[in-house]
C-alpha positions as CSV (number, residue, x, y, z in Angstrom):
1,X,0.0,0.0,0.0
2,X,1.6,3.5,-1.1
3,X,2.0,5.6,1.9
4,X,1.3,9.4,1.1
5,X,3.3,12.4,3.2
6,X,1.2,14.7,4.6
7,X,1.2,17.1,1.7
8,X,0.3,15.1,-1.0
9,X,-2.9,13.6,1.5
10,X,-3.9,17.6,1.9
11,X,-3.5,17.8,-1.8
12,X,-5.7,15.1,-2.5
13,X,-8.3,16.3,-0.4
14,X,-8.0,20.0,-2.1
15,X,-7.9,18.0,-5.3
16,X,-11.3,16.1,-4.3
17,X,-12.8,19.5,-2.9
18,X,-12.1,21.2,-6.1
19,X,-13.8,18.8,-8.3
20,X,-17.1,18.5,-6.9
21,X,-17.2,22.6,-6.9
22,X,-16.2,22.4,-10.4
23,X,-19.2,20.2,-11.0
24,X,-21.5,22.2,-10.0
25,X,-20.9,24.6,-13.2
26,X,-22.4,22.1,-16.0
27,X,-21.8,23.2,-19.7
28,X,-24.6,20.4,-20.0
29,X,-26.6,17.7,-18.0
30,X,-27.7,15.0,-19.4
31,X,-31.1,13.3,-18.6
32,X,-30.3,9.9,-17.1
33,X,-26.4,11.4,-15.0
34,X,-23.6,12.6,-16.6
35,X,-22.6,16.0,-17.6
36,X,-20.2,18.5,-19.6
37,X,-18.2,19.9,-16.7
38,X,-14.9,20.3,-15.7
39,X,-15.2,17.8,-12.7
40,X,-12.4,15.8,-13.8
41,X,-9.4,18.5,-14.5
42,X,-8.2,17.9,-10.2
43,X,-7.8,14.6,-10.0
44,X,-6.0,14.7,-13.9
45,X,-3.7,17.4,-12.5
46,X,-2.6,15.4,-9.3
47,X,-2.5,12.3,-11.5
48,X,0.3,14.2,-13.5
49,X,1.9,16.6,-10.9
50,X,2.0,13.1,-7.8
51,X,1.4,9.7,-10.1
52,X,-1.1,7.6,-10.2
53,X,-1.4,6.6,-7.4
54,X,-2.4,9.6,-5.8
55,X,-4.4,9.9,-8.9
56,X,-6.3,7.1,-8.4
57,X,-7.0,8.3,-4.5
58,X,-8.2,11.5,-5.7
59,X,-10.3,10.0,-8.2
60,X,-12.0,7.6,-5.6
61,X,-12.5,10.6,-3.3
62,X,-14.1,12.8,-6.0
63,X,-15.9,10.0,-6.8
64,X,-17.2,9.5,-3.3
65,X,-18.1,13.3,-2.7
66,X,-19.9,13.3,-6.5
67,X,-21.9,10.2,-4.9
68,X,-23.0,12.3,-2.0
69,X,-23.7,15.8,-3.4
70,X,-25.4,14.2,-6.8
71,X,-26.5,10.6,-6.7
72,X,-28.0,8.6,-9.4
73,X,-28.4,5.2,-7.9
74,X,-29.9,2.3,-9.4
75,X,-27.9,-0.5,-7.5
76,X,-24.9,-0.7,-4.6
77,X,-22.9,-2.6,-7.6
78,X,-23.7,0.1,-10.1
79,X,-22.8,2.9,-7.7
80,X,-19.5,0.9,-7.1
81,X,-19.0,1.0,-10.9
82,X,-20.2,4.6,-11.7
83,X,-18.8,6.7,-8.9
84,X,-15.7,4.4,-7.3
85,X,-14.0,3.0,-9.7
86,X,-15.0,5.1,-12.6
87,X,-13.7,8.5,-11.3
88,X,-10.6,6.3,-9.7
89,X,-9.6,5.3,-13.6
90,X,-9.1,8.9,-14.1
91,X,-6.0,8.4,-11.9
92,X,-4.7,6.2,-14.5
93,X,-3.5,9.5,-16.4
94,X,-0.6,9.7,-14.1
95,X,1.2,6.7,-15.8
96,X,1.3,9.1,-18.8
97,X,2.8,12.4,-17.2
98,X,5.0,13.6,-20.4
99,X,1.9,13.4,-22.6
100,X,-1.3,15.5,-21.3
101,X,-3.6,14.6,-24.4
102,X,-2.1,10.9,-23.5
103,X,-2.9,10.4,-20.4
104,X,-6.6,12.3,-20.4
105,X,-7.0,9.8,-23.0
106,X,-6.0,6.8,-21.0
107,X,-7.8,8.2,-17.9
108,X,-11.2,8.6,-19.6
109,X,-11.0,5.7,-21.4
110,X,-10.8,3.8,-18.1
111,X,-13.5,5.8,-16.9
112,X,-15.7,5.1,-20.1
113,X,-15.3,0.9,-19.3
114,X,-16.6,1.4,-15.6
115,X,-19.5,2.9,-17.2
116,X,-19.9,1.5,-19.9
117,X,-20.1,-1.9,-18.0
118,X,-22.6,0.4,-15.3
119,X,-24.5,1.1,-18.6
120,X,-25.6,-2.3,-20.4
121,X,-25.6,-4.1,-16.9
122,X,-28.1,-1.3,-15.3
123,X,-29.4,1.5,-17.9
124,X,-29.9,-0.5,-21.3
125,X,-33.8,-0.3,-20.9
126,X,-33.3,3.1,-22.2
127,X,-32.3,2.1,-25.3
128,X,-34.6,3.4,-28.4
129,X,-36.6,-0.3,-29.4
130,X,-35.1,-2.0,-32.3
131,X,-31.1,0.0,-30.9
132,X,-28.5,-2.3,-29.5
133,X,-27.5,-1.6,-26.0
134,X,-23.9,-1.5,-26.5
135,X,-24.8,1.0,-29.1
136,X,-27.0,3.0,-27.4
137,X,-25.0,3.0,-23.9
138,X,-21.5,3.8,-26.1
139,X,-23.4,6.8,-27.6
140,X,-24.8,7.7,-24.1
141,X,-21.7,8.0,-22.7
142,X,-19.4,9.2,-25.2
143,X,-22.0,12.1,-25.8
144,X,-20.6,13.7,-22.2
145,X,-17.2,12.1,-21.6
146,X,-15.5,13.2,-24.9
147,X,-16.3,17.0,-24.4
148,X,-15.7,16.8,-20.9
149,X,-12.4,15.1,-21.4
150,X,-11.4,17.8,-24.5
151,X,-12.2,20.8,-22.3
152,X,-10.5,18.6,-19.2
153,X,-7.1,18.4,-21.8
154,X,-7.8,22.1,-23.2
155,X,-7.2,23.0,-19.7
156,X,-4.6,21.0,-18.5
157,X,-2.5,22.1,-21.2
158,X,-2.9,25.7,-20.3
159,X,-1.9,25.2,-17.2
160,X,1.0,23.0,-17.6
161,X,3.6,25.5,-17.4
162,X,2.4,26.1,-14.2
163,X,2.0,22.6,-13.1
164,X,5.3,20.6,-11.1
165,X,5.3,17.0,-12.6
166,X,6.2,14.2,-10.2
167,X,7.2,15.9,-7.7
168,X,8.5,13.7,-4.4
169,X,5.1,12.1,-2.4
């Protein structure tokens, strides 16, 4: 188990804090969870300036604080899927620290499979008759993840020259 110094435990809980206020300014909501915010830009900068690790941790904490200020649950498994261990993939960014586009990439992407596995397990009865639910869940998601995770990116890379990478945990 990593052990975190002080600093980088107050940073993740700033990092966690941060998101969930950044969520509450939506570009766009959609009708069955998810929005176009800029939720996810904390735990992608911790995941590049402390590693994924402490990406991960951030993640999960956002995660858990997105749970309890704006639920959406359907089942404790789904909840796990969609809040948990979604938001912790983002930490996977961190692996990727000399490429931003990169590793917003490989962050959402691990986001996308928590919910996309959320999605045809738990919300595939919204699918149009005669759609696939793979389809329709793939579309559902995408349709907020890939403008959340280009504004995520747009942002990041403006702030990068402000940003220490890896510094020591």
């Amino acid at each position: 188990m990593k052990r975190f110094s002080v600093r980088v435990l107050a940073e993740i809980g700033l990092a966690g804090a941060l998101s969930i206020v950044l969520s509450m300014f939506d570009f766009y909501r959609m009708p069955q969870g998810g929005t176009v915010n800029l939720a996810m830009l904390p735990v992608f900068v911790l995941a590049f300036r402390r590693g994924p690790a402490a990406g991960v941790a951030t993640g999960v904490l956002a995660g858990a604080l997105q749970m309890l200020v704006d639920p959406f649950f359907v089942h404790p498994l789904q909840v796990t899927l969609d809040y948990f261990l979604a938001w912790g993939a983002l930490g996977l960014a961190g692996f990727l620290p000399g490429s931003i586009p990169l590793g917003i990439l490989l962050g959402s992407a691990g986001r996308f499979v928590f919910h996309y596995i959320s999605g045809v397990w738990y919300f595939a009865h919204f699918a149009p008759e005669g759609m696939a639910a793979w389809h329709y869940v793939s579309a559902y998601i995408l349709s907020h993840l890939l403008p959340a995770s280009a504004l995520s990116a747009i942002v990041c890379m403006i702030l990068a020259r402000r940003l220490k990478v890896r510094e020591k945990n």
